[in-house]
C-alpha positions as CSV (number, residue, x, y, z in Angstrom):
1,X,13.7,-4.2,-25.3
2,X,12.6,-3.7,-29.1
3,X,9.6,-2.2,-29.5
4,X,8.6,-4.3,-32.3
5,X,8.9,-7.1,-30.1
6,X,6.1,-6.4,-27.6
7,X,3.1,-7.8,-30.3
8,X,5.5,-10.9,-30.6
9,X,5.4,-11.5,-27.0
10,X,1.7,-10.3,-26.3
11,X,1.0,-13.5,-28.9
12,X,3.4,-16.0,-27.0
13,X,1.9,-14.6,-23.2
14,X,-1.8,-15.4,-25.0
15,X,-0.4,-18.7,-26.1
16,X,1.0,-19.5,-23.0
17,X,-2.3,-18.8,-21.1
18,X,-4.7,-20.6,-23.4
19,X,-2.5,-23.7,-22.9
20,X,-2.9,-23.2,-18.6
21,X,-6.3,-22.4,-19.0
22,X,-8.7,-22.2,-22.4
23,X,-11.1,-20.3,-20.2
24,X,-8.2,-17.7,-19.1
25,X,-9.7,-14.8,-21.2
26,X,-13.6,-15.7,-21.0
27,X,-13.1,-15.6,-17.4
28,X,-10.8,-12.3,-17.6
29,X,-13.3,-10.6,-19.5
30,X,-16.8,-11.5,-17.3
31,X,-15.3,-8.6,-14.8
32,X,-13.0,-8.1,-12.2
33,X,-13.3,-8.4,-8.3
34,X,-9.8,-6.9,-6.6
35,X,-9.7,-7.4,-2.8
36,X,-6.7,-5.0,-3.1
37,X,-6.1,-1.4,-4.2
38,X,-1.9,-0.7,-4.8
39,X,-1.3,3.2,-4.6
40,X,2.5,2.2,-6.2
41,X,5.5,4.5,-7.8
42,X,5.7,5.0,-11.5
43,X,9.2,3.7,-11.3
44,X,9.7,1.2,-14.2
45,X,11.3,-1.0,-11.6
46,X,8.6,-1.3,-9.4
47,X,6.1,-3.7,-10.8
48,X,2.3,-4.2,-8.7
49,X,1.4,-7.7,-9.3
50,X,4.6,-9.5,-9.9
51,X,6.1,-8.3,-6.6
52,X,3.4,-9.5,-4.8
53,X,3.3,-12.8,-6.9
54,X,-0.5,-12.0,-8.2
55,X,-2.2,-11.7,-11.6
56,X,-4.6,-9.6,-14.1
57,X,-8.0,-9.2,-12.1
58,X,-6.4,-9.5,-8.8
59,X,-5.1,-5.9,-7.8
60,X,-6.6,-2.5,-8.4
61,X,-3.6,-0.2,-9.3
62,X,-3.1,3.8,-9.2
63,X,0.4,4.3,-9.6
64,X,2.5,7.8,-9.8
65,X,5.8,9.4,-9.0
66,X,6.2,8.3,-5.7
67,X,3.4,6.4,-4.6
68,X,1.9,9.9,-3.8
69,X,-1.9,10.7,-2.4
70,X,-3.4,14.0,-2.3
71,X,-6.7,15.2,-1.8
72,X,-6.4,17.6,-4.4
73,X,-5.6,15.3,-7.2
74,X,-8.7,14.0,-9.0
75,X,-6.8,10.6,-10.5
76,X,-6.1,9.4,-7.3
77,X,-9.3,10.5,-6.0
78,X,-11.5,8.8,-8.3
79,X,-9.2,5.7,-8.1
80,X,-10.1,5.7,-4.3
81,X,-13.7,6.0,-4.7
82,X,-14.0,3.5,-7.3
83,X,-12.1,0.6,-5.7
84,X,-13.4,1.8,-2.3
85,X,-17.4,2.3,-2.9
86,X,-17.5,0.2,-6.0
87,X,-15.4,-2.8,-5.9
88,X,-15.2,-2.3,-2.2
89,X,-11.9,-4.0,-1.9
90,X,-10.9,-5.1,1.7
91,X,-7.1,-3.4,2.0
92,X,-5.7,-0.5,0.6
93,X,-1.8,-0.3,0.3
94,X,0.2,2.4,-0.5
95,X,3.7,0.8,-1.6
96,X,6.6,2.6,-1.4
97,X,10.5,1.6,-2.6
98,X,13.7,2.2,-1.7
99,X,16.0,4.4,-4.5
100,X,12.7,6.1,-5.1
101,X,14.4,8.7,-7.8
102,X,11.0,11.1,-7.0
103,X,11.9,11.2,-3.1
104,X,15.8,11.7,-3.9
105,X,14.5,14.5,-5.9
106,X,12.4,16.5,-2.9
107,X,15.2,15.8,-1.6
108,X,17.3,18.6,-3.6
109,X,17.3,22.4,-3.8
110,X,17.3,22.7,-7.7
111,X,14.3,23.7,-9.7
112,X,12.9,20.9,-11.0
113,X,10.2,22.7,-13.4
114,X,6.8,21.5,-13.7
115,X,7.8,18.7,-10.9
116,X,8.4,21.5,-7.9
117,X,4.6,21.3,-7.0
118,X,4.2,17.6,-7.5
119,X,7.8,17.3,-5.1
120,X,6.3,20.1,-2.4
121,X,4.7,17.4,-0.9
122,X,7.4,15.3,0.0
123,X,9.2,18.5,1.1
124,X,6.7,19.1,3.6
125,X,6.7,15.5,4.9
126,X,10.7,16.2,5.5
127,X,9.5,19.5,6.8
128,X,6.9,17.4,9.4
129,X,9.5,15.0,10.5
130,X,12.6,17.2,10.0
131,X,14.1,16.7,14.0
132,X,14.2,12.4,12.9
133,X,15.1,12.9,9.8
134,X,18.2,15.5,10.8
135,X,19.2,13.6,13.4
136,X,20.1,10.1,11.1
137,X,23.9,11.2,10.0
138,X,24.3,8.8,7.6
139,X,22.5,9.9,4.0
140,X,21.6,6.6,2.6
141,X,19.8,5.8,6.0
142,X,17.9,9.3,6.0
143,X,16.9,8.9,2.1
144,X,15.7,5.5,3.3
145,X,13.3,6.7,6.4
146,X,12.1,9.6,4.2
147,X,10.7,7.0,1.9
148,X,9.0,5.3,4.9
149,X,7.8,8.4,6.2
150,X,6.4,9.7,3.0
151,X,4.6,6.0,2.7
152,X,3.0,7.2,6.1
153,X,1.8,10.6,5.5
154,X,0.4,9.2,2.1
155,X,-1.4,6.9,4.6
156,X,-2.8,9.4,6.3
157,X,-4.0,11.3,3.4
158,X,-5.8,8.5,2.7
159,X,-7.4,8.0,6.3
160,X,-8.8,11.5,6.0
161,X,-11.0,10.5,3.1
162,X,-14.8,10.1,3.7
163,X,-14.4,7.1,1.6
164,X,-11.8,5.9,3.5
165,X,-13.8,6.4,6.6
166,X,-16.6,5.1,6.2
167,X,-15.4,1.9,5.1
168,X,-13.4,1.3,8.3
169,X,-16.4,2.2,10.1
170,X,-18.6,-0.2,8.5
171,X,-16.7,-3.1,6.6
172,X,-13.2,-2.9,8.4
173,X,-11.4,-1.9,5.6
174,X,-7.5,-2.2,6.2
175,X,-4.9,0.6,5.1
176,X,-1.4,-0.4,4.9
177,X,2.0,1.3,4.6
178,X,4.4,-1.0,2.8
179,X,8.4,-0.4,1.1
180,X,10.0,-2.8,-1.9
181,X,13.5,-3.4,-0.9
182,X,14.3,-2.6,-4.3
183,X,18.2,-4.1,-3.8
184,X,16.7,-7.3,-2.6
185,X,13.1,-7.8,-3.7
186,X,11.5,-7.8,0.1
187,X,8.6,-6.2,0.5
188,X,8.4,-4.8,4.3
189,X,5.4,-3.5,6.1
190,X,6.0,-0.6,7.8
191,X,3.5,-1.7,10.9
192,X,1.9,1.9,10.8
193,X,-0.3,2.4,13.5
194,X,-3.1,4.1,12.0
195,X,-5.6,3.7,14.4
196,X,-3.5,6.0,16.8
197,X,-2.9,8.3,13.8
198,X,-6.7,8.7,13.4
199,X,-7.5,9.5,17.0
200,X,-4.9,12.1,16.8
201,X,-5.8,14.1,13.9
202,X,-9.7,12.8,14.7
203,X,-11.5,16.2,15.9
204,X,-10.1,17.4,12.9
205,X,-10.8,15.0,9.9
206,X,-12.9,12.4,11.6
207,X,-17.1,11.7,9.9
208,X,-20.0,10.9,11.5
């Protein structure tokens, strides 16, 4: 990719869409209304809309190194809260993909700089789940499930949110846990059962 070339192609992509539609960008501009919100990985492979086959307007997207959520961080937070209580969107996925260059990271003993924090919390989902993880002999398999397993915890971070909450509680929000095949373009939910993860950690986390 040239560099130069991107204000050629933003001129053909506006061409192109006038010709579909002449309304494309009147209608783009008069708002948006997402039913989705895409927690995603920064990975420059790892596209939000085009996996899913959707468009400009259709997805809400927070995207970092691996599709991470933490309480702590005020990005993510205010992503949340804005797609939750203000474009109340209907499903909240957090999207995680295989070769995931962050998780292969956590995955190492060297020091990493200003990542080490930012990796800690991948360490301690390996830490959580160290007896499955330990047991899976073959490497590629283990870097797999720890992908899947940090898609979960994520999840959960998420489900102990009072924003998260209360819109299960009163419009039946849906979280999901999903991974991008990235070798073969599938995207696979992981079929988390949150509702069970809830109840567990519930005296702890759980709002009236």
């Amino acid at each position: 990719m040239k560099l130069k070339n991107v204000f050629d192609n933003n001129k053909e992509w506006i061409k192109n869409k006038l010709e579909e539609d002449s309304a494309y960008f009147d209608k783009l501009g008069s708002g948006q209304n997402p039913e989705l919100l895409f927690i995603g990985c920064s990975d420059s492979r790892v596209t939000a809309e085009e996996l899913m086959g959707l468009g400009p307007g259709d997805v809400f997207v927070h995207r970092n190194i691996a599709n991470m959520f933490m309480g702590t961080d005020l990005n993510a937070m205010s992503v949340v809260e804005y797609a939750v209580s203000h474009l109340k969107v209907k499903h909240v996925v957090v999207c995680g993909h295989y070769g995931c260059g962050g998780v292969k990271a956590a995955m190492q003993s060297a020091d990493l700089g200003i990542l080490n924090p930012w990796l800690r919390s991948i360490r301690d989902v390996y830490r959580l789940h160290n007896k499955e993880l330990n047991a899976i002999e073959d490497e590629v398999r283990k870097y797999e499930r720890l992908v899947e397993l940090n898609v979960q915890e994520q999840c959960v971070n998420l489900i102990k949110t009072a924003a998260i909450q209360k819109a299960i509680r009163d419009r039946d929000l849906i979280v999901h846990g999903w991974v991008f095949d990235i070798h073969s373009g599938k995207l696979i939910d992981l079929k988390i059962d949150f509702e069970k993860i809830l109840d567990e950690i519930r005296e702890i986390y759980h709002l009236d």
